[in-house]
VEXDREN-2710 file (C-alpha; in Angstrom, 1 decimal):
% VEXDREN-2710
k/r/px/py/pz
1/UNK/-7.1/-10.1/-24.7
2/UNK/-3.6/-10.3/-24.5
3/UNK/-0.9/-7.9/-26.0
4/UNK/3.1/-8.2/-25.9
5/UNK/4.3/-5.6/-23.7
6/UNK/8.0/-4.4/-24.4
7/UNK/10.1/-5.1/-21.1
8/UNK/10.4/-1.7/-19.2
9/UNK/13.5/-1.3/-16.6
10/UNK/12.3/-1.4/-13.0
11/UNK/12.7/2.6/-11.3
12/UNK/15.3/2.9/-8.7
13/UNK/12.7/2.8/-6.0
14/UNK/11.0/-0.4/-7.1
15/UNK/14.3/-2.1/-7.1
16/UNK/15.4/-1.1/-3.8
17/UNK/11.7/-2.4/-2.4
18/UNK/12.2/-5.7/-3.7
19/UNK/16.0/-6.0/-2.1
20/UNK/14.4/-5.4/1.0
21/UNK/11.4/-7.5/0.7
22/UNK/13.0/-10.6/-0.1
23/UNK/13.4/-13.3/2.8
24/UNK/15.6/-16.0/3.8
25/UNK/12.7/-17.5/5.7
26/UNK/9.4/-18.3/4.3
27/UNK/6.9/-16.2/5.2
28/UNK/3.8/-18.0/8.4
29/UNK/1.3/-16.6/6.3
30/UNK/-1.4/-17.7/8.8
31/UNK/0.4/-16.4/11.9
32/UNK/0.5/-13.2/9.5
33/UNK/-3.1/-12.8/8.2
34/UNK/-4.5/-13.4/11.8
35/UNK/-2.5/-10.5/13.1
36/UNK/-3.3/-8.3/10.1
37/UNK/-6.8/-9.3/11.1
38/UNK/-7.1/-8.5/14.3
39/UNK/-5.7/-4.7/13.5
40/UNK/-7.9/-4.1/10.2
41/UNK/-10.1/-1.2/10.9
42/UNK/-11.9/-1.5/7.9
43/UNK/-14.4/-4.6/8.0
44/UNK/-13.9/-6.2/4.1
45/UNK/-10.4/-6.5/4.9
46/UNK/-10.5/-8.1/8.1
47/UNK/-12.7/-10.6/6.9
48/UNK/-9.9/-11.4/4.1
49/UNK/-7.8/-11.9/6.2
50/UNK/-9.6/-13.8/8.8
51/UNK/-10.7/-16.0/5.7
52/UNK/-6.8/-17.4/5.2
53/UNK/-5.9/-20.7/7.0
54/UNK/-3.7/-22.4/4.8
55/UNK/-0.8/-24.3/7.1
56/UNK/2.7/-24.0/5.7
57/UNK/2.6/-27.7/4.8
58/UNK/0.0/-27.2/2.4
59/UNK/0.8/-29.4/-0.6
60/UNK/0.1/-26.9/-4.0
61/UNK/-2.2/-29.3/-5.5
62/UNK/-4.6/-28.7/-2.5
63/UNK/-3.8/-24.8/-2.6
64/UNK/-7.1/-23.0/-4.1
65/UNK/-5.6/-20.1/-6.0
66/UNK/-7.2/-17.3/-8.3
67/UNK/-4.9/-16.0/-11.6
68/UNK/-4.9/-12.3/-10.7
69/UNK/-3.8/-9.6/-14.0
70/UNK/-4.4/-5.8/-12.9
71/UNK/-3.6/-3.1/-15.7
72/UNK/-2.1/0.2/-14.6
73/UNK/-1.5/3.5/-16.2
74/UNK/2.0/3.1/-15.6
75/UNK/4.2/1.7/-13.6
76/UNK/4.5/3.9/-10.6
77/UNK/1.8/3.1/-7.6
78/UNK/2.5/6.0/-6.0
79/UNK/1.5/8.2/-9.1
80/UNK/-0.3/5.8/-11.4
81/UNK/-3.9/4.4/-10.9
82/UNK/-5.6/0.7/-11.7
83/UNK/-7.9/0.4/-15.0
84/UNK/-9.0/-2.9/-14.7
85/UNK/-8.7/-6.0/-12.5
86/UNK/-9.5/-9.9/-13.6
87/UNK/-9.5/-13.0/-11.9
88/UNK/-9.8/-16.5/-12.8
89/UNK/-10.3/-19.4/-10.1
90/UNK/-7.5/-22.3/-11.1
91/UNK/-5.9/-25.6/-9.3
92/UNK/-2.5/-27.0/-10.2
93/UNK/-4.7/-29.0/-12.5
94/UNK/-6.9/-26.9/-14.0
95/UNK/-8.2/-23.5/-15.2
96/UNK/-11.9/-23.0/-14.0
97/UNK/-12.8/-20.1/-16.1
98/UNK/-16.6/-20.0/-15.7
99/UNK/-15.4/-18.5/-12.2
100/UNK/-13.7/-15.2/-12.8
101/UNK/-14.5/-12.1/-12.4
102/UNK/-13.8/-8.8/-14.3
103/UNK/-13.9/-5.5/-13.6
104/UNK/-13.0/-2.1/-15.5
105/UNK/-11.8/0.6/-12.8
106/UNK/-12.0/4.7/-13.1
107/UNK/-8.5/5.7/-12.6
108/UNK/-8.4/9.5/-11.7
109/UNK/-6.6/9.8/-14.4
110/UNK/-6.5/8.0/-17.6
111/UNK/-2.9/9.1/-19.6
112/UNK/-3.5/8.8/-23.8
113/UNK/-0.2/7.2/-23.8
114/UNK/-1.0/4.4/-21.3
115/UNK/-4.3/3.0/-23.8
116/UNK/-2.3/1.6/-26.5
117/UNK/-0.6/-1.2/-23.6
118/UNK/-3.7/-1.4/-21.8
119/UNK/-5.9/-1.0/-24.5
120/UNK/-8.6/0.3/-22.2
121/UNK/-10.2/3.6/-23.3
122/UNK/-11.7/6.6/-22.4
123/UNK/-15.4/5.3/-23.3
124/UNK/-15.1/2.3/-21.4
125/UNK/-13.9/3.7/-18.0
126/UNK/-16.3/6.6/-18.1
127/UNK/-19.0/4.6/-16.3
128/UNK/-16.8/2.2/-14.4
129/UNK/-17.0/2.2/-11.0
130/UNK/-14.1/4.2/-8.9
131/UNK/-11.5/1.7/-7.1
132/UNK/-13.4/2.8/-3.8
133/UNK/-16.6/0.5/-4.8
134/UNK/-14.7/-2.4/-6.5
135/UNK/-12.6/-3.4/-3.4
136/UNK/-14.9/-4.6/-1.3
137/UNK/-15.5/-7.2/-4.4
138/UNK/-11.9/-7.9/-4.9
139/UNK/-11.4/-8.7/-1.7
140/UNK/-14.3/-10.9/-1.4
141/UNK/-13.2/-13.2/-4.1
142/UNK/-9.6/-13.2/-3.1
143/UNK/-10.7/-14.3/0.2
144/UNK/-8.7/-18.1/1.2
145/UNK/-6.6/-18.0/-2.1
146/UNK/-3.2/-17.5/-3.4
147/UNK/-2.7/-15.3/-6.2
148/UNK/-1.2/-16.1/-9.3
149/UNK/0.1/-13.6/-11.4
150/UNK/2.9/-12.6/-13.6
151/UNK/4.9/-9.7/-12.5
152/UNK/4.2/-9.5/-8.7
153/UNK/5.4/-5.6/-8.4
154/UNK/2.5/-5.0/-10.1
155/UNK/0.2/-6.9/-8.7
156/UNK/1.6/-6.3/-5.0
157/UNK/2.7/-2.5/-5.3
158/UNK/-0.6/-1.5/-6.9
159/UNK/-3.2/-3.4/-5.0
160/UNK/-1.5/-2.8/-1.8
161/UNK/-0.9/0.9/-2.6
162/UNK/-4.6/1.3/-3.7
163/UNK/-6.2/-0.6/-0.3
164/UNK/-4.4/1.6/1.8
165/UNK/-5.3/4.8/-0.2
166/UNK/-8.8/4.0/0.4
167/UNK/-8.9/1.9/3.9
168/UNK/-5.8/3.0/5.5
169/UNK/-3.8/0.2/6.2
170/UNK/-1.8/-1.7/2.9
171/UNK/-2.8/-5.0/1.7
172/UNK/-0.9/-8.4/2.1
173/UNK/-1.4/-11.2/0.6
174/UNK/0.2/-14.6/-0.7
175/UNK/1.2/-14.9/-4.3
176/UNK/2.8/-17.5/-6.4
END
């Protein structure tokens, strides 16, 4: 399902993380990965890691990458939570959508006000599974892809926010 979502100004702190955040170098993501490897404590995340080895020189048609859309309570990592997390293998040629993957998430708290942008409600993430038991799974099919998505401090802040909430140590990954 898609919805239009009205265009919400970025808080102070979000806009002061992406000053910072942005290089004048692109980023070695292998030379990266392998060191966030060999420091993950938490064994699903070092295999994501060890599971990227793209070279820089990769041309994008031979990139495998995975269309990545999380909805969130709000905007906020630090106070919001994740309700739901779909992926969809895709080339630069083509959308593969008999492989995605979809899960609804138990947010420790699910604000009234956020269901009508989301449109995810109470009934259906009473049974989900909390974010604790669907990372392993994320990770897993994230493993040797870039992620597409369509407003990376979302997909970034949130997902690395939430990995280090539950494994200690924030997750990094390629986007496009």
């Amino acid at each position: 399902q898609c919805a239009e979502i009205p265009a919400f100004p970025l808080p102070l702190w979000r806009r002061r993380a992406l000053l910072v955040t942005k290089q004048s170098q692109p980023t070695d993501w292998p030379a990266l990965m392998a060191a966030h490897a060999a420091h993950a404590r938490e064994p699903a995340l070092a295999d994501y890691y060890r599971a990227f080895d793209l070279s820089p020189d990769t041309p994008l048609q031979a990139i495998p990458l995975v269309a990545l859309d999380i909805e969130t309570t709000g905007l906020d990592p630090t106070r919001d939570a994740i309700v739901s997390i779909g992926l969809v293998s895709c080339s630069s040629r083509q959308v593969r959508c008999a492989e995605h993957w979809y899960q609804v998430v138990r947010p420790r708290h699910l604000s009234i006000d956020s269901i009508p942008l989301h449109r995810i409600t109470h009934a259906e993430v009473r049974h989900a599974p909390p974010l604790v038991e669907v990372l392993p799974t994320l990770l897993q099919h994230l493993q040797g892809k870039v992620a597409l998505v369509h407003y990376h401090p979302i997909e970034r802040e949130f997902l690395s926010h939430a990995v280090k909430q539950v494994f200690g140590q924030p997750l990094y990954f390629p986007l496009l």
